[in-house]
Backbone bond lengths (Angstrom), bond angles and torsions (degrees), N, CA, C in turn:
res aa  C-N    CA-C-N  psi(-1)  N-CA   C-N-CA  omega(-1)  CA-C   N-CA-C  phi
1 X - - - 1.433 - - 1.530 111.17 -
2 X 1.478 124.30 -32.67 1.002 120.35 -165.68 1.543 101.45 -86.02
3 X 1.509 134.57 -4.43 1.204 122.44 -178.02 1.172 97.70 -95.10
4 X 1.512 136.10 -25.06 1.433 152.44 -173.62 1.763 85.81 -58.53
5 X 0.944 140.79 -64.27 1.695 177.18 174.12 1.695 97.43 -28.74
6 X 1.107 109.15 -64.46 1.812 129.27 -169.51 1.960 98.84 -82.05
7 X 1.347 110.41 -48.10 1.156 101.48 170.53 1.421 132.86 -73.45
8 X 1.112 151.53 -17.44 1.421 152.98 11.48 1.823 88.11 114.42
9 X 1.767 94.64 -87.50 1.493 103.80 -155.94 1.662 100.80 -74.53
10 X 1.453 109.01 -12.28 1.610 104.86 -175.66 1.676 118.21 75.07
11 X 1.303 113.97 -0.48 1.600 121.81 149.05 1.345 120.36 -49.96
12 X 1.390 120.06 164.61 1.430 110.80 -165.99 2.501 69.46 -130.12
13 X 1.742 93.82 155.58 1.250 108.08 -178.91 1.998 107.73 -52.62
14 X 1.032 107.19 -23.34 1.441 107.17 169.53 1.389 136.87 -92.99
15 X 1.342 109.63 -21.06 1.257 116.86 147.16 1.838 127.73 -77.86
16 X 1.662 112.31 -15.13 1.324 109.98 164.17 1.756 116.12 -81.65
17 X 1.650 95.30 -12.46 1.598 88.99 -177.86 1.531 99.96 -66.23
18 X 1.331 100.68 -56.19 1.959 97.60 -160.40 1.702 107.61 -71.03
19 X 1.192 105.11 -3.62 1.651 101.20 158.69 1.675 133.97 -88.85
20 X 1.490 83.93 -23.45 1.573 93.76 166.05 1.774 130.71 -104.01
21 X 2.012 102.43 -17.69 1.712 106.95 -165.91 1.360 88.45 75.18
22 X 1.303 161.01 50.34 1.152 131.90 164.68 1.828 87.38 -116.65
23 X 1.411 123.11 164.71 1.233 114.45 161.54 1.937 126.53 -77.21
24 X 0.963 106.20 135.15 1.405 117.13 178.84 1.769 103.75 -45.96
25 X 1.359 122.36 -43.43 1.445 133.60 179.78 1.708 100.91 -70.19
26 X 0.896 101.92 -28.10 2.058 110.35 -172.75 1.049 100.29 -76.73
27 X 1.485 125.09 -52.54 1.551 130.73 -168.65 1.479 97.13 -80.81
28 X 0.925 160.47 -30.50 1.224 164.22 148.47 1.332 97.71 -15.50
29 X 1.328 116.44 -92.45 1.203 130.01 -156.42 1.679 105.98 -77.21
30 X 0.881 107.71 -26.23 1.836 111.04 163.99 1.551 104.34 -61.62
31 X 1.616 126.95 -40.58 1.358 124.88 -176.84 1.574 122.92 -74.49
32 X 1.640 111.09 -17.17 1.611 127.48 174.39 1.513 96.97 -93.87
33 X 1.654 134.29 -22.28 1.350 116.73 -170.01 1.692 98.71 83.83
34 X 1.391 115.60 20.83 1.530 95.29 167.27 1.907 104.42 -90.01
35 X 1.179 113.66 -13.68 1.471 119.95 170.63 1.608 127.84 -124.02
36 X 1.207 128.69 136.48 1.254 134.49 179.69 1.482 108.59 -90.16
37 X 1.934 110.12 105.87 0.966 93.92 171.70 1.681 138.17 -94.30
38 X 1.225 136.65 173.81 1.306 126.50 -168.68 1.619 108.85 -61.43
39 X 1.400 103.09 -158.23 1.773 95.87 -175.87 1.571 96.73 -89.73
40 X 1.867 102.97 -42.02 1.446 98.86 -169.70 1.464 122.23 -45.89
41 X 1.678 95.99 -53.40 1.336 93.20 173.66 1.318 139.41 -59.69
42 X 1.125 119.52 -10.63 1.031 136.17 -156.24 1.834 99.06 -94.76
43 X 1.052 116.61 -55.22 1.719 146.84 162.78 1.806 90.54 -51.76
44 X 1.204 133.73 -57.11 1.344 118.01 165.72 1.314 111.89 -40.85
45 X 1.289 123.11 -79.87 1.574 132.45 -157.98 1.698 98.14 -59.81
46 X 1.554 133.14 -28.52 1.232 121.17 -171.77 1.973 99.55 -67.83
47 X 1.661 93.33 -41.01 1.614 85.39 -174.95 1.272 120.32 -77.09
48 X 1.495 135.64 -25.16 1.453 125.96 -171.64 1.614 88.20 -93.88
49 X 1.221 135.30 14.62 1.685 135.09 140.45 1.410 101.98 -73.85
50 X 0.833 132.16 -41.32 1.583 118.08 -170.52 1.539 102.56 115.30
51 X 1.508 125.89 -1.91 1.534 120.94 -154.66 1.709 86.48 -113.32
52 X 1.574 103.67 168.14 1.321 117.24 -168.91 2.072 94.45 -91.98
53 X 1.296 92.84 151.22 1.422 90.10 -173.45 1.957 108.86 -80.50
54 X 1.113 90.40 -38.24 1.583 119.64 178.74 1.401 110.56 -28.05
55 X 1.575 96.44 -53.19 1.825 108.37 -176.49 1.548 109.26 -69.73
56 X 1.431 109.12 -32.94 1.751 102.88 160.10 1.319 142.00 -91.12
57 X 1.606 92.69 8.03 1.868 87.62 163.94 1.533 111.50 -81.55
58 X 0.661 154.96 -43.06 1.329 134.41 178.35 1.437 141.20 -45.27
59 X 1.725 101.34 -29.47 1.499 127.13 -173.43 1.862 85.04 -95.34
60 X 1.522 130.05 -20.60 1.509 101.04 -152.71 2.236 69.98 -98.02
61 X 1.210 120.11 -52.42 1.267 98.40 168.20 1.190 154.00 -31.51
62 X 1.509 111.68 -25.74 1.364 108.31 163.81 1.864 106.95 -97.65
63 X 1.141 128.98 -3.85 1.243 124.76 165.07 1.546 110.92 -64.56
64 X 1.491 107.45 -43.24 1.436 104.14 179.23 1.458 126.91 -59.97
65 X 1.504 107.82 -38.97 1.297 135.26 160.40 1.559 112.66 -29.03
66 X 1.001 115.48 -80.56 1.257 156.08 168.42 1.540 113.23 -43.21
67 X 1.282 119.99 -31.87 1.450 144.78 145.54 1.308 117.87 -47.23
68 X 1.144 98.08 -92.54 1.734 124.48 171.28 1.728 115.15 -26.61
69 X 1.850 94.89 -57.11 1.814 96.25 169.88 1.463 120.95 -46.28
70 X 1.277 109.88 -45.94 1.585 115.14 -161.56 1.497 90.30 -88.47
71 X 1.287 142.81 -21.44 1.671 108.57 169.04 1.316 82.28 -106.66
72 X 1.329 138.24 111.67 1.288 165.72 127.48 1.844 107.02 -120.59
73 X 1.320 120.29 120.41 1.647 119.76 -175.74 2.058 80.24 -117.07
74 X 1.989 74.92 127.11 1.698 78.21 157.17 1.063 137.42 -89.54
75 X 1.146 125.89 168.60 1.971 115.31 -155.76 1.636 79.95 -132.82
76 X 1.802 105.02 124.37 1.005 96.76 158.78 1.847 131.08 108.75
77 X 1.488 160.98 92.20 1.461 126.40 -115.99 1.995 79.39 -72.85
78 X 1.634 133.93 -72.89 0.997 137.45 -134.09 1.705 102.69 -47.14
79 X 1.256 107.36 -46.46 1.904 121.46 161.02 2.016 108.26 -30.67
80 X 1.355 84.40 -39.40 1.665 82.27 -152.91 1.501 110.07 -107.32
81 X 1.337 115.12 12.53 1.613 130.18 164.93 1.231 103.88 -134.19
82 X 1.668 137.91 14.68 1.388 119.57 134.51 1.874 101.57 -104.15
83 X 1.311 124.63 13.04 1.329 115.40 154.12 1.841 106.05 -93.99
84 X 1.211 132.69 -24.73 1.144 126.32 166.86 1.916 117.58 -58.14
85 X 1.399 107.77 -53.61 1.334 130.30 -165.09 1.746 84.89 -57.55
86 X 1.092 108.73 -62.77 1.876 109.14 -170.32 1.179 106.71 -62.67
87 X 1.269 147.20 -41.92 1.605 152.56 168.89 1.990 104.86 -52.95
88 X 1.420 107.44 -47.31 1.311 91.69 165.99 1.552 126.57 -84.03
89 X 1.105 111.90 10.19 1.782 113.11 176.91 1.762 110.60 98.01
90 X 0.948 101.69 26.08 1.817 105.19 168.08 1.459 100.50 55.17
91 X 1.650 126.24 66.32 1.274 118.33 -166.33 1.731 82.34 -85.81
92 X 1.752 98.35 163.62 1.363 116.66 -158.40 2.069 97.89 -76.97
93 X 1.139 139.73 155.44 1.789 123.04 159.69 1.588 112.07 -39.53
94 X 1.093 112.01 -36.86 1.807 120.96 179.95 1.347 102.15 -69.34
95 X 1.047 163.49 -49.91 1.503 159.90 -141.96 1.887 85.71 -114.43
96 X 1.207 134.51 -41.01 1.633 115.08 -176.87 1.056 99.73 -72.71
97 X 1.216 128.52 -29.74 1.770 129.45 167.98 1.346 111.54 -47.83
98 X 1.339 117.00 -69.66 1.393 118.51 -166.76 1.583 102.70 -62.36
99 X 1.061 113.05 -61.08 1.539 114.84 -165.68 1.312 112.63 -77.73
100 X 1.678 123.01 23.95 1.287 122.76 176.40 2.322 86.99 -116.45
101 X 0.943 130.58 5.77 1.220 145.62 -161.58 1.463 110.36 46.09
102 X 1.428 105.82 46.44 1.465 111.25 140.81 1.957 81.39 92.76
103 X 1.080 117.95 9.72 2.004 118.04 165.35 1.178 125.08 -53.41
104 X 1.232 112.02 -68.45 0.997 142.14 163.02 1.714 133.34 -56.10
105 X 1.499 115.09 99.61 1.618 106.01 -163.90 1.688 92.68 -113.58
């Protein structure tokens, strides 16, 4: 989204650096998703885009979310088969039944 964002305003990554202080190498890799950037920054680059930051907290919040889950390590088996159970979509006891061929009661 955020390259959607940079392309958008028609800035080139070096002219968003010196509008934001952010590094040109930072925004780079913030624009492929090789880095997660903070909110501030993030609220920077929406404004020297011209875009309201407001409209991207919500979308950069659940990225963080969504972040945060996946480096979570479970400690423990009961930790680590209700981190399995949620990674597969909270299947119901009836559907691990069936789709375990009926093994599992």
């Amino acid at each position: 989204m955020l390259s959607n964002l940079q392309r958008a305003s028609g800035y080139s990554l070096r002219a968003l650096s010196k509008r934001t202080s952010l590094s040109p190498s930072f925004l780079s890799r913030a624009m492929n998703g090789e880095r997660f950037p903070s909110w501030e920054a993030t609220a920077s680059l929406a404004r020297a885009c011209g875009a309201d930051p407001e409209v991207l907290r919500k979308v950069w919040e659940d990225a963080e979310a969504r972040r945060s889950r996946k480096a979570a390590k479970p400690e423990g088996l009961a930790s680590a088969l209700r981190h399995l159970h949620l990674r597969a979509g909270s299947p119901t006891p009836w559907s691990v039944y069936v789709n375990s061929g009926y093994a599992l009661s």
